[in-house]
Chimera marker file (.cmm) of the C-alpha trace (Angstrom):
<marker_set name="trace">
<marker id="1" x="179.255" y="85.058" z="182.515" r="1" g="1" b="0" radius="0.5"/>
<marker id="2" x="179.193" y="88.873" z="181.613" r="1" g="1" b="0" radius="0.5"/>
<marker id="3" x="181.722" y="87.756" z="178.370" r="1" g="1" b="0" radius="0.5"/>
<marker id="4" x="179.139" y="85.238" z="177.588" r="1" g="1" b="0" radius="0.5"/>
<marker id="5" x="176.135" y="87.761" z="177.444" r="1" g="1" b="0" radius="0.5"/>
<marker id="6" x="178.221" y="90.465" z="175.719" r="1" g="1" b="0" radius="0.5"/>
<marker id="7" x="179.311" y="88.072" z="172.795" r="1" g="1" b="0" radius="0.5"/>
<marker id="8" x="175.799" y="86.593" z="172.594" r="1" g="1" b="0" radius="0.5"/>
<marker id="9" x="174.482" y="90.237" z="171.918" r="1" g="1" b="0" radius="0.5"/>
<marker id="10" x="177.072" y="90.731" z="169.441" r="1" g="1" b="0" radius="0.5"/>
<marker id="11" x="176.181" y="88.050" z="167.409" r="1" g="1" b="0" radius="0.5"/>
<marker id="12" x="172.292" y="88.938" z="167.803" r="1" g="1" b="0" radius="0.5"/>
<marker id="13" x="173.378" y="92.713" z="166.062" r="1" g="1" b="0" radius="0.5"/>
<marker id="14" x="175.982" y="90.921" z="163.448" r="1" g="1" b="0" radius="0.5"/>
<marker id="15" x="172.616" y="88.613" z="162.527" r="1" g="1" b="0" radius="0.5"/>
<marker id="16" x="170.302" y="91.400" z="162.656" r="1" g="1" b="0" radius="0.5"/>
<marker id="17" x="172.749" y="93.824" z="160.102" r="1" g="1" b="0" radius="0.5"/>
<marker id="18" x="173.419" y="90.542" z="157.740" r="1" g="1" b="0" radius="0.5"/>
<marker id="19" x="169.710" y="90.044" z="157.714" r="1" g="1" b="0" radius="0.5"/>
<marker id="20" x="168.835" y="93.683" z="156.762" r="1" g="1" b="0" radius="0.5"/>
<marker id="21" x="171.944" y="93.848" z="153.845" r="1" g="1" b="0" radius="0.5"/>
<marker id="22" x="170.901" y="90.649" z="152.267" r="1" g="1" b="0" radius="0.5"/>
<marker id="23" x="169.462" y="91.098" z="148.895" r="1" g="1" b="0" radius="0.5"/>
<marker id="24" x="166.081" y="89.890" z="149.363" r="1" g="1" b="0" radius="0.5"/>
<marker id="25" x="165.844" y="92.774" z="151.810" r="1" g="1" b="0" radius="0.5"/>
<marker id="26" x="165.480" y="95.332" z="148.585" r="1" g="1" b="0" radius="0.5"/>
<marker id="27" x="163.247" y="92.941" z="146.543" r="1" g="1" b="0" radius="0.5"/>
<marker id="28" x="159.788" y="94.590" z="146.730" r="1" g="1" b="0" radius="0.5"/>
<marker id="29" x="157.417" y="91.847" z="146.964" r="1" g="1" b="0" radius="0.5"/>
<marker id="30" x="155.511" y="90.391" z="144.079" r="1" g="1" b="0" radius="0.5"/>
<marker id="31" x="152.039" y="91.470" z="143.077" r="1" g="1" b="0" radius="0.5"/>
<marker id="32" x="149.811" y="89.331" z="141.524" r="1" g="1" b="0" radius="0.5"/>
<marker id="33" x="146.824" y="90.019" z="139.730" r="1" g="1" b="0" radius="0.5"/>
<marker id="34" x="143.415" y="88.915" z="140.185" r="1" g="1" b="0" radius="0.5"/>
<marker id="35" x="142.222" y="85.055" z="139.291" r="1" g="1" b="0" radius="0.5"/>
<marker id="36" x="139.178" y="84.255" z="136.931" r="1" g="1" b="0" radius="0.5"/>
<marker id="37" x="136.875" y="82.829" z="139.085" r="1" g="1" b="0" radius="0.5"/>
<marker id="38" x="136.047" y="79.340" z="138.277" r="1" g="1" b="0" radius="0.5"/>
<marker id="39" x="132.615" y="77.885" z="138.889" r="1" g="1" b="0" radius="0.5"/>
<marker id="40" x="130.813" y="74.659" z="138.921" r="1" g="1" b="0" radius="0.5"/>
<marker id="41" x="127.478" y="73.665" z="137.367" r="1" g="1" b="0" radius="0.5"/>
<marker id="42" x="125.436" y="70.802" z="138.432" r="1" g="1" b="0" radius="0.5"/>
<marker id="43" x="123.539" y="68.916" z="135.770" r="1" g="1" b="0" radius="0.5"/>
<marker id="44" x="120.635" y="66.559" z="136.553" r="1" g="1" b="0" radius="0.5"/>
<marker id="45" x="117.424" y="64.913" z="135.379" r="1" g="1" b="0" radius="0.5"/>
<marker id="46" x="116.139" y="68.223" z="135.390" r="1" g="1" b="0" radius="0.5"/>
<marker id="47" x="118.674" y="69.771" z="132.850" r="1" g="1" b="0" radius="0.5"/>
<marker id="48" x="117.659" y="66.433" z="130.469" r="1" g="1" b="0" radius="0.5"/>
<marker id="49" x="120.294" y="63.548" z="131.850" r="1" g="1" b="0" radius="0.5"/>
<marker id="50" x="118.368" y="59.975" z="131.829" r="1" g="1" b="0" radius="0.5"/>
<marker id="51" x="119.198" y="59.360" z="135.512" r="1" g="1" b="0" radius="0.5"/>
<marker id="52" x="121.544" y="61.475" z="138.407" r="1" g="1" b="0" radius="0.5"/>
<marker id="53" x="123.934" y="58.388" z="138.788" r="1" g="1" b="0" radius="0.5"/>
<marker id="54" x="126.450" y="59.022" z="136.016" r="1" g="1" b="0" radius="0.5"/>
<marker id="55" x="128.916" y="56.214" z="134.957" r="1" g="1" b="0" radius="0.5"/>
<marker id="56" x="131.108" y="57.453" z="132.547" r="1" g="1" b="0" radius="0.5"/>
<marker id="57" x="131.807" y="60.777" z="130.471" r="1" g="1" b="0" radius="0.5"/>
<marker id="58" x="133.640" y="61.218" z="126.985" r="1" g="1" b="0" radius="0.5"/>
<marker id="59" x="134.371" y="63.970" z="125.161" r="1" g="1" b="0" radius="0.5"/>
<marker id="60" x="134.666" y="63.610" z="121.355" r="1" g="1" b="0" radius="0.5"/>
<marker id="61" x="137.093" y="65.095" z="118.637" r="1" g="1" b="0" radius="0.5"/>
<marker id="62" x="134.202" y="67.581" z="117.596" r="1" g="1" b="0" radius="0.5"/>
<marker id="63" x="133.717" y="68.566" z="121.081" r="1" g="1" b="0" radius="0.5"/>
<marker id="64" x="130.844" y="67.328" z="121.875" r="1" g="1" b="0" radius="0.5"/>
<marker id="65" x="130.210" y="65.748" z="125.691" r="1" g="1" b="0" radius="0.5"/>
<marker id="66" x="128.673" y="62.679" z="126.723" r="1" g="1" b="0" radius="0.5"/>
<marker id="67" x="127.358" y="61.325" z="129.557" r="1" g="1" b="0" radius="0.5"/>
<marker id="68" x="126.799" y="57.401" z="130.384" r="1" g="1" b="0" radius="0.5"/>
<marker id="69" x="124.249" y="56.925" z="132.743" r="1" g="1" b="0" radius="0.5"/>
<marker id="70" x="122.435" y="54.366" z="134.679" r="1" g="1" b="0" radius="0.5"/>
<marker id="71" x="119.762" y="54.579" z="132.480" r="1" g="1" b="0" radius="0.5"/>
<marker id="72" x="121.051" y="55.225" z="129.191" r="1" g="1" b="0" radius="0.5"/>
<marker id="73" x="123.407" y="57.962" z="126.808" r="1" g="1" b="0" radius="0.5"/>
<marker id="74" x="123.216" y="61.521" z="127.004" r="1" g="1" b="0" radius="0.5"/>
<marker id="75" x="124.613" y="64.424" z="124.781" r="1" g="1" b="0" radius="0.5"/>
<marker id="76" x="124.879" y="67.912" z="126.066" r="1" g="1" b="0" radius="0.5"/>
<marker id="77" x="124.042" y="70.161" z="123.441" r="1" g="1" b="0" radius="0.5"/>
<marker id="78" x="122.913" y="73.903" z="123.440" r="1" g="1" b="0" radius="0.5"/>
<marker id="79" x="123.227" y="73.746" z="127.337" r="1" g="1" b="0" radius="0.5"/>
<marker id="80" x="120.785" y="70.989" z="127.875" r="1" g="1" b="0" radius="0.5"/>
<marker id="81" x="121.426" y="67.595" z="128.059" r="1" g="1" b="0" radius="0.5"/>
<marker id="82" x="119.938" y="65.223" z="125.266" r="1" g="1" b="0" radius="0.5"/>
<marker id="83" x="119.213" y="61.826" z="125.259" r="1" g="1" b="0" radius="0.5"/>
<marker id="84" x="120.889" y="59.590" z="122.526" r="1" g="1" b="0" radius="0.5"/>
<marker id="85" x="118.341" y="57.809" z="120.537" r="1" g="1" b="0" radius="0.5"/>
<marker id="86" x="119.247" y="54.160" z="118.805" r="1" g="1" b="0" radius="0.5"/>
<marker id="87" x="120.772" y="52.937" z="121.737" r="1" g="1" b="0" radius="0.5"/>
<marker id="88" x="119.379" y="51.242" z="124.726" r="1" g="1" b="0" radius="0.5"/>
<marker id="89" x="118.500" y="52.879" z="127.833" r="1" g="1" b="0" radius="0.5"/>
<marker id="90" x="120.200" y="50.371" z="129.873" r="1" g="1" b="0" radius="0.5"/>
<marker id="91" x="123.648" y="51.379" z="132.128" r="1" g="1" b="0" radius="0.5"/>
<marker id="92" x="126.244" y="52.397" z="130.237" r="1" g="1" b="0" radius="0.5"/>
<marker id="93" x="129.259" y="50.834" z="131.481" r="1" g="1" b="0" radius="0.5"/>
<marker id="94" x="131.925" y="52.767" z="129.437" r="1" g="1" b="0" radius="0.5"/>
<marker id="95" x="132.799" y="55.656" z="126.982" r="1" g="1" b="0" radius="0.5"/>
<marker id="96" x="135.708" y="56.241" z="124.759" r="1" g="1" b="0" radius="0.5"/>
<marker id="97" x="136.835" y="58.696" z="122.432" r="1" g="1" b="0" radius="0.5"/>
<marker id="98" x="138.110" y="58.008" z="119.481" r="1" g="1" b="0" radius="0.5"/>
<marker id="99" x="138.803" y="59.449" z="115.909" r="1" g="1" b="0" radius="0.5"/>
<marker id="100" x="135.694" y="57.310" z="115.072" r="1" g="1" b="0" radius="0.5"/>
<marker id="101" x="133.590" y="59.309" z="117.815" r="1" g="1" b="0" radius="0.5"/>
<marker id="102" x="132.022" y="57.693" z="121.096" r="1" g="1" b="0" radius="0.5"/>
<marker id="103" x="132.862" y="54.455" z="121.541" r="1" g="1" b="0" radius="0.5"/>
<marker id="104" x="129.942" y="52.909" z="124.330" r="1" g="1" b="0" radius="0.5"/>
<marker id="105" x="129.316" y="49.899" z="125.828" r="1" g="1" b="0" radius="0.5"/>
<marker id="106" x="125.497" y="49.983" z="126.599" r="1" g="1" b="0" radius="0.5"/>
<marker id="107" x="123.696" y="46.977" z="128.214" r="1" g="1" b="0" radius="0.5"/>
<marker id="108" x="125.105" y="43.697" z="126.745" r="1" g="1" b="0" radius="0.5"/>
<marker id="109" x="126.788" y="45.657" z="123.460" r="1" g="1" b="0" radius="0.5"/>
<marker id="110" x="128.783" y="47.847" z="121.890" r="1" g="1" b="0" radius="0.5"/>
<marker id="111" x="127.977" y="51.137" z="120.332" r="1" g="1" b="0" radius="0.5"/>
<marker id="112" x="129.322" y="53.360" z="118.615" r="1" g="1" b="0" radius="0.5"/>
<marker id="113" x="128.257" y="57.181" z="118.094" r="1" g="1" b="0" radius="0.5"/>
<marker id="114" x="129.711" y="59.787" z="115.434" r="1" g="1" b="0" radius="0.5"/>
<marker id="115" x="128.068" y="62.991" z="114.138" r="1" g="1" b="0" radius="0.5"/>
<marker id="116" x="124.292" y="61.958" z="116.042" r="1" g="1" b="0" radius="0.5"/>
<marker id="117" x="124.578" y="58.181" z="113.872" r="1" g="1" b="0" radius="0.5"/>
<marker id="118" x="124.657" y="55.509" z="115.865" r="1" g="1" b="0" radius="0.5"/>
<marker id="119" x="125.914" y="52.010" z="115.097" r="1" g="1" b="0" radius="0.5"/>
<marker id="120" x="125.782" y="48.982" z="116.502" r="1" g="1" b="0" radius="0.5"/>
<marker id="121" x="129.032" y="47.013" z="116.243" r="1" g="1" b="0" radius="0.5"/>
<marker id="122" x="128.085" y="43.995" z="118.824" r="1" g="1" b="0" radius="0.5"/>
<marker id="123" x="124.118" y="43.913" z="120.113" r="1" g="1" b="0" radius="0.5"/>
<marker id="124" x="124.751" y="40.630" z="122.176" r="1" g="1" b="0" radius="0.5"/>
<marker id="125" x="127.515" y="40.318" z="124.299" r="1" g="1" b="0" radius="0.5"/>
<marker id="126" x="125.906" y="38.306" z="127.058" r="1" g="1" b="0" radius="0.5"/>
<marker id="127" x="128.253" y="35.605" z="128.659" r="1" g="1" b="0" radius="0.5"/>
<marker id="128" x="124.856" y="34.178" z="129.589" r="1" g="1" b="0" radius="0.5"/>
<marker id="129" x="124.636" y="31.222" z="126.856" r="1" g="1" b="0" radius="0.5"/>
<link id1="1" id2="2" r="1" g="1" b="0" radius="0.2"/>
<link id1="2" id2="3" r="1" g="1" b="0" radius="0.2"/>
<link id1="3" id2="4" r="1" g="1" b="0" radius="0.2"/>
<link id1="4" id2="5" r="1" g="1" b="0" radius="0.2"/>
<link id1="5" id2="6" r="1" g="1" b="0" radius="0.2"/>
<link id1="6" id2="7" r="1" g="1" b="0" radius="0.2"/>
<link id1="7" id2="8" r="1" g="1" b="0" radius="0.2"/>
<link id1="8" id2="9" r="1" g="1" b="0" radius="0.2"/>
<link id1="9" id2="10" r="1" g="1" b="0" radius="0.2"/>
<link id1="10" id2="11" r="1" g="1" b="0" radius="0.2"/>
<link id1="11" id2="12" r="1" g="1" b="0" radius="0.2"/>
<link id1="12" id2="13" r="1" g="1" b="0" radius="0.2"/>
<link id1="13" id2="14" r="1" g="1" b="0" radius="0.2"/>
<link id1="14" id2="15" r="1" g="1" b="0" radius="0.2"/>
<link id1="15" id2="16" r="1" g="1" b="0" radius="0.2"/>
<link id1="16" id2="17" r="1" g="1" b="0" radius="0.2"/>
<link id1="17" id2="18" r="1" g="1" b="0" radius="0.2"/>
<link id1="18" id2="19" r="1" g="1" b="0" radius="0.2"/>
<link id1="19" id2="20" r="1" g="1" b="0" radius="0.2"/>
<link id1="20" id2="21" r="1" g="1" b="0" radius="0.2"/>
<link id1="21" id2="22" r="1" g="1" b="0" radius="0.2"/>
<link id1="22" id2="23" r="1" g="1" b="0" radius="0.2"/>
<link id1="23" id2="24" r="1" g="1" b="0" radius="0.2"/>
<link id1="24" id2="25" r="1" g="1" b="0" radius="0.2"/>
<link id1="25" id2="26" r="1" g="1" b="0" radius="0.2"/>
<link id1="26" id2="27" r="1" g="1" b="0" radius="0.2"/>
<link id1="27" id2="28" r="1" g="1" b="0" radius="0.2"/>
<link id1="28" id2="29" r="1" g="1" b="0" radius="0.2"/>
<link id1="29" id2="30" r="1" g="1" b="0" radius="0.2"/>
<link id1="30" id2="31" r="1" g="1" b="0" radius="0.2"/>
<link id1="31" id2="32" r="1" g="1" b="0" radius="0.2"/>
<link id1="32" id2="33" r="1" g="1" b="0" radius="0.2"/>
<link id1="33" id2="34" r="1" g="1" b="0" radius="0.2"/>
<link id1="34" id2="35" r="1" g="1" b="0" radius="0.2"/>
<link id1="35" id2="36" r="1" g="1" b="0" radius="0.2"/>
<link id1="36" id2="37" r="1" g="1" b="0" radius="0.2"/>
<link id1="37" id2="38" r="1" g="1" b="0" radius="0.2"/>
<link id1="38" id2="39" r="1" g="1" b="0" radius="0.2"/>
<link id1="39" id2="40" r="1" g="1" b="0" radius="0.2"/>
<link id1="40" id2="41" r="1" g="1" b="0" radius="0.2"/>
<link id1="41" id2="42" r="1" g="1" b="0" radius="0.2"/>
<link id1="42" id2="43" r="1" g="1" b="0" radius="0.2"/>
<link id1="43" id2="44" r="1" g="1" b="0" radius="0.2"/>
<link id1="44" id2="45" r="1" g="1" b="0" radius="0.2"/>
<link id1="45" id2="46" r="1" g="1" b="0" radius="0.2"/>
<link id1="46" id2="47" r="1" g="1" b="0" radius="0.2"/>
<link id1="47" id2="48" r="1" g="1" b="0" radius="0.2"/>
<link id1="48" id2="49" r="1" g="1" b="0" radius="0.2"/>
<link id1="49" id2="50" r="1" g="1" b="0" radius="0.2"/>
<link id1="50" id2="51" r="1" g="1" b="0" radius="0.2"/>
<link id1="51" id2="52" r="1" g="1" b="0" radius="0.2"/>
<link id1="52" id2="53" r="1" g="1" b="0" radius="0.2"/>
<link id1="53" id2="54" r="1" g="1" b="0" radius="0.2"/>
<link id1="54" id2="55" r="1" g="1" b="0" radius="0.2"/>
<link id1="55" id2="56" r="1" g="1" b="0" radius="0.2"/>
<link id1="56" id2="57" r="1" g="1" b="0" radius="0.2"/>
<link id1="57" id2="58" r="1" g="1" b="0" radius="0.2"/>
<link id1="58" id2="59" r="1" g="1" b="0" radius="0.2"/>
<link id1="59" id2="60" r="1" g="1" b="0" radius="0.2"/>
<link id1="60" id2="61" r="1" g="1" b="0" radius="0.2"/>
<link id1="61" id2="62" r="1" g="1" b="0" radius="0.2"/>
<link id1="62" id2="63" r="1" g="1" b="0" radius="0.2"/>
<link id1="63" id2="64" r="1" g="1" b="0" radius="0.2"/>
<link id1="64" id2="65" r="1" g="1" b="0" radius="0.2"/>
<link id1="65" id2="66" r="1" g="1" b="0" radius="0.2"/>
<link id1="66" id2="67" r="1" g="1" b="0" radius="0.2"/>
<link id1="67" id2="68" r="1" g="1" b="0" radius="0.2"/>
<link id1="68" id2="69" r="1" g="1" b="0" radius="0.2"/>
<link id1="69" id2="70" r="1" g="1" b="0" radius="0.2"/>
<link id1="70" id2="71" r="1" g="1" b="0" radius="0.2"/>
<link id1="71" id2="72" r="1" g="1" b="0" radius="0.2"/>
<link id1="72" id2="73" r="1" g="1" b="0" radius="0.2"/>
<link id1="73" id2="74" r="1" g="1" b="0" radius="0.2"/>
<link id1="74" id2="75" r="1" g="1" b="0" radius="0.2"/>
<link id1="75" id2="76" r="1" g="1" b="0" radius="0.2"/>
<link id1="76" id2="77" r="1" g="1" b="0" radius="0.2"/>
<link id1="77" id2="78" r="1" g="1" b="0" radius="0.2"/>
<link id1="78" id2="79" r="1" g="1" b="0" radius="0.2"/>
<link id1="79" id2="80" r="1" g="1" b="0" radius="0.2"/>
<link id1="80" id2="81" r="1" g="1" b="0" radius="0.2"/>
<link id1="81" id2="82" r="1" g="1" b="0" radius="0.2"/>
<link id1="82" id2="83" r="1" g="1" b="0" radius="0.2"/>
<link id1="83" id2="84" r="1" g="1" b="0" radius="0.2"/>
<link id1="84" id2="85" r="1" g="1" b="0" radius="0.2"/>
<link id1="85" id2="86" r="1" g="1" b="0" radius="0.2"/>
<link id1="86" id2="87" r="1" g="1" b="0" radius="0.2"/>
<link id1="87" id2="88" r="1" g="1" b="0" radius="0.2"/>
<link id1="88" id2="89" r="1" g="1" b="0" radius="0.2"/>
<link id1="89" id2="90" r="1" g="1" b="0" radius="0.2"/>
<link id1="90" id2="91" r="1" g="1" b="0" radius="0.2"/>
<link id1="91" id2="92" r="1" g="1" b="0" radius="0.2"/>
<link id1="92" id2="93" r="1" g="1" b="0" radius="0.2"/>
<link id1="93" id2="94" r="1" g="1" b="0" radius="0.2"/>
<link id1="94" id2="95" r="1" g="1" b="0" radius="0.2"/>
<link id1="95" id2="96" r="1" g="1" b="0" radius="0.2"/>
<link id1="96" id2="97" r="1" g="1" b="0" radius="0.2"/>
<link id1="97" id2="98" r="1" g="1" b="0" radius="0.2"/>
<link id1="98" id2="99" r="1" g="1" b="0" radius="0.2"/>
<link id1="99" id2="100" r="1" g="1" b="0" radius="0.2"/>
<link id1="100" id2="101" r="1" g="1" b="0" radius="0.2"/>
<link id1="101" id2="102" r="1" g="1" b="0" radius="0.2"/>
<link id1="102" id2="103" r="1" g="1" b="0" radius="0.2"/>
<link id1="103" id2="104" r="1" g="1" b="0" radius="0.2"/>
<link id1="104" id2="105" r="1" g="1" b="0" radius="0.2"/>
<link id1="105" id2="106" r="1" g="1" b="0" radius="0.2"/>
<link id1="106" id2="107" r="1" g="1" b="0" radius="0.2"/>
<link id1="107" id2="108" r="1" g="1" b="0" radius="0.2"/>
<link id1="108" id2="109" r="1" g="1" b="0" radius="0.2"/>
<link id1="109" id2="110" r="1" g="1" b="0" radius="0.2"/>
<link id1="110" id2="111" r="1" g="1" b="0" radius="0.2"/>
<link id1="111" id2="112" r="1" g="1" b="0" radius="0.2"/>
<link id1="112" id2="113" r="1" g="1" b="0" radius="0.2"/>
<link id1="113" id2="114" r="1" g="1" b="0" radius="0.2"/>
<link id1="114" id2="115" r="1" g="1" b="0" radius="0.2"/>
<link id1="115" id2="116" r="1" g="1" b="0" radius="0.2"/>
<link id1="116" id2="117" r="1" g="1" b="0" radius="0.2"/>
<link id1="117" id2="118" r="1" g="1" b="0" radius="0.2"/>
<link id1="118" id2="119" r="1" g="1" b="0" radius="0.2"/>
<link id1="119" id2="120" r="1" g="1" b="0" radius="0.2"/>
<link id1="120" id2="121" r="1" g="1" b="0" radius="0.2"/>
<link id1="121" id2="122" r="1" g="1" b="0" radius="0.2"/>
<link id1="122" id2="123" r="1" g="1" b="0" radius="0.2"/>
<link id1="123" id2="124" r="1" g="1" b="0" radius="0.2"/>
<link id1="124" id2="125" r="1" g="1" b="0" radius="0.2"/>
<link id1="125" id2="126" r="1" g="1" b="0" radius="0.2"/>
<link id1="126" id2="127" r="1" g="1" b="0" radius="0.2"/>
<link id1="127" id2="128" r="1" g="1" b="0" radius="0.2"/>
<link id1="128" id2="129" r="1" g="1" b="0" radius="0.2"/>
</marker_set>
């Protein structure tokens, strides 16, 4: 019993000495610098978008942002949002980007949006006959 505690407490200081010569012992720890803080911003009908409930959001080539709403297309331009005139303000259903600009499906059709022109490329897509 008395061998068992004395060779017990000899491997507790042979631990406690490998612990303290390891190499990671003499590393001083890392400091890290401070984080830019990032924030969120909200954007509603109040800031300009056609309706709250947002569907879809492209960003073009140029830069420019885009929200598809329930209620129609949105552009967010000098930190207001702007609505998209020549197309409907139905839901949009979908928004691509594309070297061609904002590709949209609006209502029953497809749009298509590229330097503030907007052009139609199917009006009537209705499976309704």
């Amino acid at each position: 019993m008395r061998f068992r505690l004395l060779l017990a407490i000899c491997v507790l200081i042979i631990l406690c000495v490998c612990v303290n010569w390891s190499p990671a012992a003499g590393l001083n720890p890392i400091q890290v610098g401070m984080f830019e803080q990032e924030i969120g911003v909200s954007f509603d009908t109040q800031n300009g978008l056609p309706s709250n409930d947002i569907r879809s959001i492209a960003i073009a080539r140029n830069g420019g942002v885009y929200a598809g709403t329930s209620k129609g297309l949105a552009r967010f331009d000098d930190g207001q949002w702007k609505v998209v005139g020549g197309v409907p303000t139905e839901p949009v259903h979908c928004l691509k980007a594309s070297d061609h600009g904002i590709d949209a499906t609006i209502g029953d059709g497809i749009f298509r949006i590229k330097d503030g022109d907007v052009k139609a490329l199917h009006e009537d897509l209705s499976m309704v006959p």
